[in-house]
Backbone as CSV, one residue per row, in Angstrom:
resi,resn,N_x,N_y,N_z,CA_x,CA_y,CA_z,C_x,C_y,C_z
1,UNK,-12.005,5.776,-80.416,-10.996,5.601,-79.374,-10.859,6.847,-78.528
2,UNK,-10.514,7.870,-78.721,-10.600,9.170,-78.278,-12.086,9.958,-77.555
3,UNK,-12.989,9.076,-77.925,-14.312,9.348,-77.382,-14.574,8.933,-75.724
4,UNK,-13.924,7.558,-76.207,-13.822,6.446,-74.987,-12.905,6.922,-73.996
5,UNK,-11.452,7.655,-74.395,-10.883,7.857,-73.820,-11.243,8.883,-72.961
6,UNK,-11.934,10.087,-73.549,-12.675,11.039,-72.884,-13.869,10.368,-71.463
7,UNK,-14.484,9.850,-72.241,-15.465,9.485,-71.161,-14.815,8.736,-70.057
8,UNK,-13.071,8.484,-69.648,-12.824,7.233,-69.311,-12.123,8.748,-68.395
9,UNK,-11.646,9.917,-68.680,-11.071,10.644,-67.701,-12.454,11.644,-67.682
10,UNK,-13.827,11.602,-68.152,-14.435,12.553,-67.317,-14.921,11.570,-66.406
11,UNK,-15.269,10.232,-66.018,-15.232,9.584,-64.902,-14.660,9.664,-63.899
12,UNK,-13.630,9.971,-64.131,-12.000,9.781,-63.688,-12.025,10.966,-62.695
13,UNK,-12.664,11.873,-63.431,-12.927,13.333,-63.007,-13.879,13.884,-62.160
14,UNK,-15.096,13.240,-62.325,-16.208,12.911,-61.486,-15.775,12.722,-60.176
15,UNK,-14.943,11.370,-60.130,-15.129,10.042,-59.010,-13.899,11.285,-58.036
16,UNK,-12.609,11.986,-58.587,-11.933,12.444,-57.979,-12.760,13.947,-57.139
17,UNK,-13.673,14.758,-58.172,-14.372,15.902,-57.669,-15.459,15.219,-56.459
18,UNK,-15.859,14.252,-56.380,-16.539,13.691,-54.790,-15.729,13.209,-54.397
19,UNK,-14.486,12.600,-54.357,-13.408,12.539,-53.090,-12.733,14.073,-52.234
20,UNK,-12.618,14.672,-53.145,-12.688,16.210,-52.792,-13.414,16.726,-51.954
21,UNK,-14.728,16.627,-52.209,-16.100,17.203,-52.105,-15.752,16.819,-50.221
22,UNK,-16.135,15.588,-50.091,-16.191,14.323,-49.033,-14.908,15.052,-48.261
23,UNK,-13.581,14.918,-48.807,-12.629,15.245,-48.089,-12.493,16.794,-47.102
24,UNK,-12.828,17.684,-48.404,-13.151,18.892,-47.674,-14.193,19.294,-46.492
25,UNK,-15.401,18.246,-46.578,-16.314,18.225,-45.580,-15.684,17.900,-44.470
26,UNK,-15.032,16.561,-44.820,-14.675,16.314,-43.295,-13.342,17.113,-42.770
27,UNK,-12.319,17.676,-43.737,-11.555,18.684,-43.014,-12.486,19.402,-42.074
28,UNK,-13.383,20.223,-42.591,-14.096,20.973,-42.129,-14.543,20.819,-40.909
29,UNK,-15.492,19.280,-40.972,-15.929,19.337,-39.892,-15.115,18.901,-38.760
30,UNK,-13.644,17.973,-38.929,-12.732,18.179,-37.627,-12.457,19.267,-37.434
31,UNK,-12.189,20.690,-38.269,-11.709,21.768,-37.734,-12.364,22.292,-36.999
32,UNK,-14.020,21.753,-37.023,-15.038,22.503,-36.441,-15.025,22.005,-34.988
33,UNK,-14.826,21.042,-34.908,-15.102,20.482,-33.583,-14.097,20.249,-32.571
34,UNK,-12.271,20.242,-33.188,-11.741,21.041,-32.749,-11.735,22.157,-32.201
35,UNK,-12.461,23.383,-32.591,-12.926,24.879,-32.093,-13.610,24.413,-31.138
36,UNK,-15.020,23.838,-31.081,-15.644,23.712,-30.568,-14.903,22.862,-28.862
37,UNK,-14.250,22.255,-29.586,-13.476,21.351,-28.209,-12.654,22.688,-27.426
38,UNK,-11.903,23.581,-28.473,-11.299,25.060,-27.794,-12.000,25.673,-26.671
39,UNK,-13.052,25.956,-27.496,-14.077,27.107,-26.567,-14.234,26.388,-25.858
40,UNK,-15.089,25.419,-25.802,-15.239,24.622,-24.590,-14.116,24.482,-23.297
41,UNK,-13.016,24.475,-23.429,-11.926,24.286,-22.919,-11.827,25.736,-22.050
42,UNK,-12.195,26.585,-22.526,-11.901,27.769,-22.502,-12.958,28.557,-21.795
43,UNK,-14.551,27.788,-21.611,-15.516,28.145,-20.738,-16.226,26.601,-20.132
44,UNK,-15.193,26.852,-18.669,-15.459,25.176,-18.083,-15.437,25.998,-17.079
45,UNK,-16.378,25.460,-15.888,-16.046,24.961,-14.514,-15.756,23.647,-14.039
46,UNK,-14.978,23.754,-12.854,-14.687,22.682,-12.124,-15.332,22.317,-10.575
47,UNK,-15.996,21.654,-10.568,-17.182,21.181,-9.276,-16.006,20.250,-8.536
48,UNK,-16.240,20.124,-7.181,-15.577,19.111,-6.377,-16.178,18.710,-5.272
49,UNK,-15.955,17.177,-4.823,-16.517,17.056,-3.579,-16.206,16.126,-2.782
50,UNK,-16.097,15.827,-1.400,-15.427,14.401,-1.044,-16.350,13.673,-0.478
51,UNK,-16.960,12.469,-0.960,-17.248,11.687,-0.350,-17.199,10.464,0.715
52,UNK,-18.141,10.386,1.780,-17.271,9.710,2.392,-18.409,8.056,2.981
53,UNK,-17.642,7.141,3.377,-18.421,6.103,4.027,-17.554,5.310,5.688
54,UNK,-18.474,5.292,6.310,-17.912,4.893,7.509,-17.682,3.134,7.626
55,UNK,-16.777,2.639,7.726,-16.963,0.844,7.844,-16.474,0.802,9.052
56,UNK,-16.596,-1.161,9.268,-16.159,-1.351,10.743,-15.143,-2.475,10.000
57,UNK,-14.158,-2.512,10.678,-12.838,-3.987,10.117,-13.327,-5.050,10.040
58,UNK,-12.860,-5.802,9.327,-13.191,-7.127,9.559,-12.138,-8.179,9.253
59,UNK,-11.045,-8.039,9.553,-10.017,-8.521,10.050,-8.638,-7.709,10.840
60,UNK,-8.291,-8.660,11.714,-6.836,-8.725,12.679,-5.852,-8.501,11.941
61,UNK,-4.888,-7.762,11.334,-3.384,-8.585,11.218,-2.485,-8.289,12.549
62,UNK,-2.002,-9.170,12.139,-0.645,-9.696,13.763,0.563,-9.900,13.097
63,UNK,1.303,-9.463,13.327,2.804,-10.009,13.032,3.683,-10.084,14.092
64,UNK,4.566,-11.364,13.364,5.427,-12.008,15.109,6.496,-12.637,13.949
65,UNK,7.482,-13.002,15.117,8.738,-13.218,14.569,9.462,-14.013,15.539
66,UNK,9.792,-15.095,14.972,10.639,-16.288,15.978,12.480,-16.435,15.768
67,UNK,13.152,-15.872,16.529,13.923,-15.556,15.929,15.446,-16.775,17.306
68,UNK,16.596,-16.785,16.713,17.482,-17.684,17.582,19.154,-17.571,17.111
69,UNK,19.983,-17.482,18.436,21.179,-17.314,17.803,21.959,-18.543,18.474
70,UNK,22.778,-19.177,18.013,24.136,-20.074,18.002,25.064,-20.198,17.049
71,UNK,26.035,-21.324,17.291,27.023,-20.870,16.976,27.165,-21.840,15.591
72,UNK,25.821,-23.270,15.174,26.000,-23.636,14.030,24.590,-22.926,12.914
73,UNK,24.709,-23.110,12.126,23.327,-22.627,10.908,22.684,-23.751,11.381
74,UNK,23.105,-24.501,10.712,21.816,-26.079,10.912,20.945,-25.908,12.030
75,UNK,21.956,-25.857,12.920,21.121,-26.480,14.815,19.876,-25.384,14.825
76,UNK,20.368,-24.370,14.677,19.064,-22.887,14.998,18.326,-22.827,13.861
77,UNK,18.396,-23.528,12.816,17.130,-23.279,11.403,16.790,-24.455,11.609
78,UNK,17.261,-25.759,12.105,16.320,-26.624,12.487,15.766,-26.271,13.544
79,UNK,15.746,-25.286,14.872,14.540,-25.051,15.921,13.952,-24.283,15.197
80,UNK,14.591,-23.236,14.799,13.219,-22.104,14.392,12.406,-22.816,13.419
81,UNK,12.851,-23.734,12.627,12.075,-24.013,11.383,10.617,-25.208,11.932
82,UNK,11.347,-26.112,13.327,10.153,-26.636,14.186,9.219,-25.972,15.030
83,UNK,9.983,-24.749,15.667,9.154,-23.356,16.420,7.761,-22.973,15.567
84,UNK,8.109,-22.428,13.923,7.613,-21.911,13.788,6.345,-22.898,12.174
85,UNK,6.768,-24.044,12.816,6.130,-24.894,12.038,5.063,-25.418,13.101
86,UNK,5.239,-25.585,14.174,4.420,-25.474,15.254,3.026,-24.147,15.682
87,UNK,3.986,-23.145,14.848,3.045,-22.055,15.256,1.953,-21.807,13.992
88,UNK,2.425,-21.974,12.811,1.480,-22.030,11.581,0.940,-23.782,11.747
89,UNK,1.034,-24.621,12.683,-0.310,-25.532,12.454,-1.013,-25.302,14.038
90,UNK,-0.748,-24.774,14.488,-1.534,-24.293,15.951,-2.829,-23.106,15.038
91,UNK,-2.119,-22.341,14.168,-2.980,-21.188,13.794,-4.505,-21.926,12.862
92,UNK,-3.862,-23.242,12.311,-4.996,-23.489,11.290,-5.455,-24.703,12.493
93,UNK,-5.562,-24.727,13.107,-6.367,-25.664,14.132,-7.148,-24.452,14.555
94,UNK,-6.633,-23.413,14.666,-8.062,-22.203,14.935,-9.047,-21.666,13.900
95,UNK,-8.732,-22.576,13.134,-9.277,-21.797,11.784,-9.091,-21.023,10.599
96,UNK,-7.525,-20.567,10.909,-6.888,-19.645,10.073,-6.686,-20.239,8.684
97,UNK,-6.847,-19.729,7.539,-6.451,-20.197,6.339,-5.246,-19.890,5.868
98,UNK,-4.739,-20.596,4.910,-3.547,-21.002,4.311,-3.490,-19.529,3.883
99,UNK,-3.838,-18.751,3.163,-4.123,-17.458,2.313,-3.870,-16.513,3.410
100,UNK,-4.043,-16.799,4.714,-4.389,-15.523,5.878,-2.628,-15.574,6.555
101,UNK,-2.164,-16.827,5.974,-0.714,-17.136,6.852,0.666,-16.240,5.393
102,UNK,0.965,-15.425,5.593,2.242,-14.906,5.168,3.675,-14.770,5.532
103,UNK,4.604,-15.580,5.580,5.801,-15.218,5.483,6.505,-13.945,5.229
104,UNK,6.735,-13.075,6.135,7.079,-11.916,5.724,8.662,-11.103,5.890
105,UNK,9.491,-12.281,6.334,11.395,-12.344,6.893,11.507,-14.108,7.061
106,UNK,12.803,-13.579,5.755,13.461,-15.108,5.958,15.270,-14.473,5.894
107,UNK,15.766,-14.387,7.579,16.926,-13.940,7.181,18.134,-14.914,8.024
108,UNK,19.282,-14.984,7.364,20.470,-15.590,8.173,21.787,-14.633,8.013
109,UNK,22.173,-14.166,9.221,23.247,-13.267,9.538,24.140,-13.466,10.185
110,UNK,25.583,-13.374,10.078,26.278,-13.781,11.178,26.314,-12.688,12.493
111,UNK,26.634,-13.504,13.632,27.804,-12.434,14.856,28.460,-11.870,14.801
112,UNK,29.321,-11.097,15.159,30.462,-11.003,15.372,31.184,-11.075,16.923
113,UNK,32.303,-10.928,16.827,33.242,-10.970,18.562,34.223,-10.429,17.659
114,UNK,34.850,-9.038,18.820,36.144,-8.545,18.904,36.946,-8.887,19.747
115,UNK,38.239,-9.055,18.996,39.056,-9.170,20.208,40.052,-7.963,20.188
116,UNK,40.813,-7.748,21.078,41.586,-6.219,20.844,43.049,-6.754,21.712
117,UNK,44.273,-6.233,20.736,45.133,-6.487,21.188,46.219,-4.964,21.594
118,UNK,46.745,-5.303,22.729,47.831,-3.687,23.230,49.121,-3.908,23.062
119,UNK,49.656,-3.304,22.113,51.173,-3.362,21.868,52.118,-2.401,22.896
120,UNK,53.308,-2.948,22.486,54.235,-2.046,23.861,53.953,-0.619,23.486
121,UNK,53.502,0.023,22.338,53.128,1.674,22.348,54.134,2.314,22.278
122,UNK,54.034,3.402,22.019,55.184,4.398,21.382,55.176,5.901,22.628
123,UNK,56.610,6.122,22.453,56.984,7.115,23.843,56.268,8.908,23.478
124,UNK,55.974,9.405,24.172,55.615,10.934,23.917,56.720,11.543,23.285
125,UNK,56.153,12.918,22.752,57.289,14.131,22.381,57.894,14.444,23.801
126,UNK,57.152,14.601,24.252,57.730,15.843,25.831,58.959,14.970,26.493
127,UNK,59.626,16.233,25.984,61.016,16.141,27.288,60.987,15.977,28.366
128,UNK,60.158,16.515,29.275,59.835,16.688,30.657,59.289,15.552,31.133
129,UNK,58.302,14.796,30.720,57.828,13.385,31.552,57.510,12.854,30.399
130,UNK,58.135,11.935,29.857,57.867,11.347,28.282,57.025,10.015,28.966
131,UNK,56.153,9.635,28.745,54.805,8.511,29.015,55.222,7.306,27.410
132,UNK,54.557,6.350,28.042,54.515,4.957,27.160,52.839,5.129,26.997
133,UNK,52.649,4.957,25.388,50.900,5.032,25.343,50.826,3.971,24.476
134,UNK,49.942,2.404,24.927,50.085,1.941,24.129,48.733,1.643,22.883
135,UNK,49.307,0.857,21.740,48.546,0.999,20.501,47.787,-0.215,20.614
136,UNK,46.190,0.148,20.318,44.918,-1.022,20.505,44.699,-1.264,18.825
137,UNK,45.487,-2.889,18.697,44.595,-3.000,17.492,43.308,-4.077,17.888
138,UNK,41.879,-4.464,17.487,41.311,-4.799,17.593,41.300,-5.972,15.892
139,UNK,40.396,-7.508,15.925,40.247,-7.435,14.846,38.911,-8.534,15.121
140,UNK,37.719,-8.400,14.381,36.624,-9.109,14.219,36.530,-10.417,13.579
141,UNK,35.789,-11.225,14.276,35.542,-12.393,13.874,34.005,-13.065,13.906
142,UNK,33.745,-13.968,12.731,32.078,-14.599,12.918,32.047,-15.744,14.507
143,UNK,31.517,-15.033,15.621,31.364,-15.918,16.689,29.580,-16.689,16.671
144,UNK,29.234,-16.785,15.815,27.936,-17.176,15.461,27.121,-16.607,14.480
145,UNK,25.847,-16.938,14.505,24.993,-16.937,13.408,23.928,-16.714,14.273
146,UNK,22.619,-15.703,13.517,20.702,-14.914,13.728,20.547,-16.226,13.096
147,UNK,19.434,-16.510,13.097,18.135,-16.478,12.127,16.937,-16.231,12.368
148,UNK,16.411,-15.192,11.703,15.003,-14.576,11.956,13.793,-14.892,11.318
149,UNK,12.668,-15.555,11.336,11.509,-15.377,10.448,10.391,-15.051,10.748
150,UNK,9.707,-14.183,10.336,8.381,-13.353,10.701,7.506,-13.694,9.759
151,UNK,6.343,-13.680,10.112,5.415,-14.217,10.098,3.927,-13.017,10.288
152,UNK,2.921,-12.602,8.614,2.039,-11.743,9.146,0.677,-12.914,9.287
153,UNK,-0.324,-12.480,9.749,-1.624,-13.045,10.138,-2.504,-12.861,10.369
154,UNK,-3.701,-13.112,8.755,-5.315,-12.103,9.507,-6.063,-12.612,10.009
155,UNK,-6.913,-12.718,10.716,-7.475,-13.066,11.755,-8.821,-12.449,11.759
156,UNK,-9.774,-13.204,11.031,-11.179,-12.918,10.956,-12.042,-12.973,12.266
157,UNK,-11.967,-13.579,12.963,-12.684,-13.711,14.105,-12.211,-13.272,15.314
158,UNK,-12.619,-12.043,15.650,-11.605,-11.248,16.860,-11.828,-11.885,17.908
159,UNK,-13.160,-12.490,18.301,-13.050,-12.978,19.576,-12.161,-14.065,19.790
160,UNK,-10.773,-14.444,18.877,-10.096,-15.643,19.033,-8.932,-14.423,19.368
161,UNK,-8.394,-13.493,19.204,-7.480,-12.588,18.800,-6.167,-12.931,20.332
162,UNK,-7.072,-13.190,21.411,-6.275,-12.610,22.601,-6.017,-13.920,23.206
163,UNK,-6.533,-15.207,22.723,-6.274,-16.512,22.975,-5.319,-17.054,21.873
164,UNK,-4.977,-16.343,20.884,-4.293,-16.561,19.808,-2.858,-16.299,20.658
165,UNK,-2.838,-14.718,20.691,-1.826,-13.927,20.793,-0.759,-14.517,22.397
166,UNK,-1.856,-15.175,22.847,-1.233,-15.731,24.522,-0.802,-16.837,23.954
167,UNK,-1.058,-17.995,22.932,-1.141,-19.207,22.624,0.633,-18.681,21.641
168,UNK,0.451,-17.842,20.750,1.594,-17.459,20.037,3.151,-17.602,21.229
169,UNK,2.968,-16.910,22.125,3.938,-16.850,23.104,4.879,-18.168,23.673
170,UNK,3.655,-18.903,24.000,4.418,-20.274,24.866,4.699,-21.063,23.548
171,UNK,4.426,-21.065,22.077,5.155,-21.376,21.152,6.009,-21.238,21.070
172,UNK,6.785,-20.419,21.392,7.903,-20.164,21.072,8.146,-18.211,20.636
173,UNK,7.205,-17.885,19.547,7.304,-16.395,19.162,7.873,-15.324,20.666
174,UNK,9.049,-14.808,19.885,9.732,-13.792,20.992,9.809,-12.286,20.311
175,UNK,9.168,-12.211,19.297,8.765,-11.226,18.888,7.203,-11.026,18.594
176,UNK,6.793,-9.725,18.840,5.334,-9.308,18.380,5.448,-7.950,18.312
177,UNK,4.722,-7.626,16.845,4.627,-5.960,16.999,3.268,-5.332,17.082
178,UNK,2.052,-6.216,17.669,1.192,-6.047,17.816,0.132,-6.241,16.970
179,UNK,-1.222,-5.625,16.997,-2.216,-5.982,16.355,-2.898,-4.472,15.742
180,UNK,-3.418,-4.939,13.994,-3.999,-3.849,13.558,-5.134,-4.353,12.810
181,UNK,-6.189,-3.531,12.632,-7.125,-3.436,11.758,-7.046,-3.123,10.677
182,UNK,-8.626,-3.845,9.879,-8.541,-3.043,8.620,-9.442,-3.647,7.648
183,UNK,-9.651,-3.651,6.209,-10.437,-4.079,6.022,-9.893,-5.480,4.774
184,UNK,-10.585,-6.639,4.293,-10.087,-7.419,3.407,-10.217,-7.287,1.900
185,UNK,-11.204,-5.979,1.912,-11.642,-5.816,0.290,-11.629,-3.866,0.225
186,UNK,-10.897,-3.142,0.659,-10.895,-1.915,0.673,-11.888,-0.931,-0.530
187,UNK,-11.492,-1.410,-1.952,-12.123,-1.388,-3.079,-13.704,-1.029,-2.515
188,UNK,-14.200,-1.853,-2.411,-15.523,-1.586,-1.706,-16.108,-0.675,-1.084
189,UNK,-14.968,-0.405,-0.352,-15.755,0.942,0.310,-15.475,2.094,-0.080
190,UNK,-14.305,2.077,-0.970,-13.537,3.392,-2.068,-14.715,3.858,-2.689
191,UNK,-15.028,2.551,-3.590,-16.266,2.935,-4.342,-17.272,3.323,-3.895
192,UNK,-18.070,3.407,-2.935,-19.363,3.703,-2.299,-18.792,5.086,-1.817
193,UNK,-17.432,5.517,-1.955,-17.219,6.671,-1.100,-17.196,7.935,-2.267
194,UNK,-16.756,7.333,-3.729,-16.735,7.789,-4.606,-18.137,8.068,-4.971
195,UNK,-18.670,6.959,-5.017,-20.431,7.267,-5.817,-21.065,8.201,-4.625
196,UNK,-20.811,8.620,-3.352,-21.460,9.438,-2.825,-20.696,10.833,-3.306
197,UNK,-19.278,10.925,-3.088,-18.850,12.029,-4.070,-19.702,12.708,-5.224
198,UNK,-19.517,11.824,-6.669,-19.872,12.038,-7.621,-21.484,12.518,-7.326
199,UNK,-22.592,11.853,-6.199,-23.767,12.743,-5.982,-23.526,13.967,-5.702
200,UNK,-22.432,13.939,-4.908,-23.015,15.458,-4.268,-22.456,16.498,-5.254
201,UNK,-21.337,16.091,-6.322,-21.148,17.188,-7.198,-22.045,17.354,-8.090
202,UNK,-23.325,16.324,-8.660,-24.469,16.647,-9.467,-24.960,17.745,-8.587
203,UNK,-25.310,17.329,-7.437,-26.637,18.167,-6.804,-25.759,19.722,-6.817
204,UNK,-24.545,19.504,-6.617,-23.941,21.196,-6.815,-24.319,21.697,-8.329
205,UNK,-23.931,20.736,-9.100,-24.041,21.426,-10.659,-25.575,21.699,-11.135
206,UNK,-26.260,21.002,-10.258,-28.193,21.517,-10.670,-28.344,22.238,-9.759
207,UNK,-28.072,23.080,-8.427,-28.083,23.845,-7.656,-27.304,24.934,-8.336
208,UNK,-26.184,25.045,-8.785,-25.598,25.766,-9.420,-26.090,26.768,-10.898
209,UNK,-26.682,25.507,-11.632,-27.564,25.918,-12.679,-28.893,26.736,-12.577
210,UNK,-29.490,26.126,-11.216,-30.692,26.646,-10.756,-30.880,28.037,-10.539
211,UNK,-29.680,28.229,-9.389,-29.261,29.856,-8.872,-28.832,30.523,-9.731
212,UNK,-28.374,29.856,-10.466,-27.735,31.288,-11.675,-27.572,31.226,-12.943
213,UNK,-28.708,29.997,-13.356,-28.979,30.094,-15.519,-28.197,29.666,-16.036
214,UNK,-26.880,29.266,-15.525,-25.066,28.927,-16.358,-26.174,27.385,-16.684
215,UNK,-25.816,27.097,-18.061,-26.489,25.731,-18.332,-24.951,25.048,-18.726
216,UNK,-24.941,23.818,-18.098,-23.482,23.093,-18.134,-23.562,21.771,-19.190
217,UNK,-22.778,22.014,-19.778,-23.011,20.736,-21.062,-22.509,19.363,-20.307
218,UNK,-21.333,18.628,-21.472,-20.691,17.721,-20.996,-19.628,17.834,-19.966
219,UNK,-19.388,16.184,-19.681,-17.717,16.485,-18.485,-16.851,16.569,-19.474
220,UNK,-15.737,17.477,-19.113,-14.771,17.879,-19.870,-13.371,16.365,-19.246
221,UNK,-13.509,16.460,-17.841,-13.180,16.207,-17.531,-13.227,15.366,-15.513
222,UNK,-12.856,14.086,-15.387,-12.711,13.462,-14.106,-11.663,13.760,-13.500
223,UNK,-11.359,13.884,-12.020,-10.542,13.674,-11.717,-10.595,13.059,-9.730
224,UNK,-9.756,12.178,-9.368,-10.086,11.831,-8.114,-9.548,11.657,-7.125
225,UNK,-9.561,11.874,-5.602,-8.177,11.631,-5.172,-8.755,10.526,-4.095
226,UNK,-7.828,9.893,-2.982,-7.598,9.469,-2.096,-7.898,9.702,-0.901
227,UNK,-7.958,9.104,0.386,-8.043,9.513,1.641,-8.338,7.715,2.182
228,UNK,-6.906,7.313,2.162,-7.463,6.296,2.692,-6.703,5.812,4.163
229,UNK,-7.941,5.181,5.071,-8.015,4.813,6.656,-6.855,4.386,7.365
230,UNK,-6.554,4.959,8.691,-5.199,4.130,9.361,-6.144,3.525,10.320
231,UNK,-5.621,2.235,10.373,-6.329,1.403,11.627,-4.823,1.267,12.767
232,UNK,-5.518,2.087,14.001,-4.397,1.331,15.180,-4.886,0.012,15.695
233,UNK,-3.986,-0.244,16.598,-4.620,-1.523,17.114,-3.644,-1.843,18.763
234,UNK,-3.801,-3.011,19.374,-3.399,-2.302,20.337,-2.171,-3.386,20.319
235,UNK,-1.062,-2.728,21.607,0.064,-3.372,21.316,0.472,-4.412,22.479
236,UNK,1.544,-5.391,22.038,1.683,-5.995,23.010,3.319,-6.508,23.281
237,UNK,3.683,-6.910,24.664,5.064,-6.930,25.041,5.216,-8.797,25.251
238,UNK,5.841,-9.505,23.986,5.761,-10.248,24.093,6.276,-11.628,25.329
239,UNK,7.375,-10.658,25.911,8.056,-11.157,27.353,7.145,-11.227,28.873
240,UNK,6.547,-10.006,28.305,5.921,-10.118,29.365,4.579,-10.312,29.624
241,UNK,4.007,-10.773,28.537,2.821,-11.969,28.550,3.435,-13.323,28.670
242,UNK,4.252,-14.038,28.308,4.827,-14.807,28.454,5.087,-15.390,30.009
243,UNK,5.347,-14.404,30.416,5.917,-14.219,32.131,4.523,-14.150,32.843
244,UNK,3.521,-13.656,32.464,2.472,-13.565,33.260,0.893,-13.532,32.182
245,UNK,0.919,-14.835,31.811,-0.731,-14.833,30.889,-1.404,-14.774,31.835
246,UNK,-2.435,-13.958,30.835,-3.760,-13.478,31.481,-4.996,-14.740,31.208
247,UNK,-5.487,-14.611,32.279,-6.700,-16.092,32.561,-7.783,-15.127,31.821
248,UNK,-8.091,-14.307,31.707,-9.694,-13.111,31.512,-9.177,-12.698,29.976
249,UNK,-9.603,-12.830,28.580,-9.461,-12.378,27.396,-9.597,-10.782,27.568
250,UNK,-8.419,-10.305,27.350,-8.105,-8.143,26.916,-9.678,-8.003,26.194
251,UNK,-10.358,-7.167,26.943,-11.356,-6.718,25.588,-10.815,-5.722,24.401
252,UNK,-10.654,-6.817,23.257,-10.134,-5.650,21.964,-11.245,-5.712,20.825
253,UNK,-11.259,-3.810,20.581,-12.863,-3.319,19.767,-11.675,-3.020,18.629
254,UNK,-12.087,-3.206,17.758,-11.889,-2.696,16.133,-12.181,-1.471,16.066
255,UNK,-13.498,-0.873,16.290,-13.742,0.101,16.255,-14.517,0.710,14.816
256,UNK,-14.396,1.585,14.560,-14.732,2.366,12.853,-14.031,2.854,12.324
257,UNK,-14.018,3.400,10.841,-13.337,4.468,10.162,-13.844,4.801,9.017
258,UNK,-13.356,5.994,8.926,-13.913,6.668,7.831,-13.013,6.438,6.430
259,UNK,-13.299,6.237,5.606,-13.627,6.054,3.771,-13.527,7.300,3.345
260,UNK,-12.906,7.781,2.586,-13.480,9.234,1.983,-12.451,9.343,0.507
261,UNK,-13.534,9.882,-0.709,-13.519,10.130,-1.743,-13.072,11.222,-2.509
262,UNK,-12.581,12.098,-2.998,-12.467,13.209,-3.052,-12.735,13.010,-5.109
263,UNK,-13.933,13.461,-5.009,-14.061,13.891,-6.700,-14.160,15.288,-7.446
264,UNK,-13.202,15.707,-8.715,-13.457,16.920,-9.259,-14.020,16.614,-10.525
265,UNK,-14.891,17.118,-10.769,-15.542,17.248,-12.226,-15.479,18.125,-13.103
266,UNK,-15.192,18.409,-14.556,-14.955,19.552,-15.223,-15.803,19.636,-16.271
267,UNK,-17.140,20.675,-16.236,-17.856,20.803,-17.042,-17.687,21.849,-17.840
268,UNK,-18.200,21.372,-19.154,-18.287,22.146,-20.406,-19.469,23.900,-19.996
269,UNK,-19.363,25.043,-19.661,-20.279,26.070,-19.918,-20.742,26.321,-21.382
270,UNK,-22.284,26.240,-21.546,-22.601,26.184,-23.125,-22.903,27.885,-23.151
């Protein structure tokens, strides 16, 4: 019994001296590579570069706004709501898609009217020519009701842009804040602006290595920024197209813009 028992804790003893064994290795080797992650930390450069790509738009947005005041809710949200139900099926008879039409103001506000009333007023201090000044109270009331709804709209095919925008008018739209560019998938060109980035900081870090022996391990670290495009576009006075459409389509160019990437890289010095 005592034999057995022996052999049953030098097993016992064994199996615990290689959990040890095992355990201490791998202390070890996280402590090691920890350090190693130190130094490293501790002999890095940082490369940077901005990349960039030029695109051309490929869509319009327009935004307009049909807006009406009286003195019931009903009467003026039933025109605007026919105004501008008129103007989103005029748009998809041009082609516009359901996806390209946004609602962007749905508001109802009242008026107001003051009226102001003058009481007999109260006499001056002065002895000498005492005056009557009299007291204005005023008090406000709802003399009607807005209702506003705007409306954004992209517009893939520019050569429709200026037959649109004249066609918007005699609809009814008494607002427009004009027309801008831009692009429908931005992503796209971020990325191509980035992957030219990220080249040109290799060709620095093997130019770098070349000129001066520093041999650069891993990235320690990414980092990236922004620079992204304003599109203008041109503007228009919705009264006074209205008052005087043009027979000859405005020539309107989109134009270009620049994309640009800005990448930093942080390499390990071995």
């Amino acid at each position: 019994m005592d034999t057995q028992l022996k052999k049953v804790f030098y097993a016992l003893g064994i199996t615990l001296g290689i959990c040890l064994i095992f355990a201490i290795i791998g202390w070890g080797s996280l402590k090691f590579v920890e350090t190693k992650n130190l130094n490293s930390q501790n002999r890095t450069i940082t490369l940077s570069s901005t990349g960039k790509v030029t695109i051309v738009p490929d869509i319009a947005k327009v935004s307009f706004e049909i807006f009406n005041e009286g003195l019931k809710v009903d009467q003026i949200s039933n025109d605007n709501n026919k105004a501008m139900q008129g103007v989103i099926d005029y748009l998809k008879k041009q082609g516009i898609e359901a996806k390209d039409i946004k609602t962007t103001q749905y508001s109802i506000t009242p008026t107001y009217s003051q009226k102001c009333n003058y009481d007999a007023g109260v006499s001056s201090s002065s002895s000498i020519a005492p005056a009557i000044y009299p007291e204005r109270t005023c008090n406000s009331k709802i003399s009607g009701y807005k209702i506003a709804q705007g409306v954004e709209v992209k517009i893939r095919d520019f050569t429709k842009i200026d037959a649109i925008i004249g066609q918007l008018t005699v609809l009814g739209v008494n607002q427009m804040s004009g027309v801008s560019f831009g692009i429908d998938d931005p992503e796209i060109a971020q990325n191509q602006a980035k992957i030219d980035a990220i080249n040109q900081v290799k060709n620095k870090a093997k130019l770098l290595s070349q000129s001066t022996g520093i041999r650069l391990g891993r990235i320690i670290a990414i980092n990236e920024g922004n620079n992204y495009p304003y599109y203008g576009g041109a503007s228009y006075d919705s009264a006074i197209m209205k008052a005087s459409p043009s027979s000859v389509a405005a020539p309107i160019e989109p134009g270009s813009q620049d994309v640009s990437q800005t990448i930093s890289i942080t390499y390990e010095i071995k």
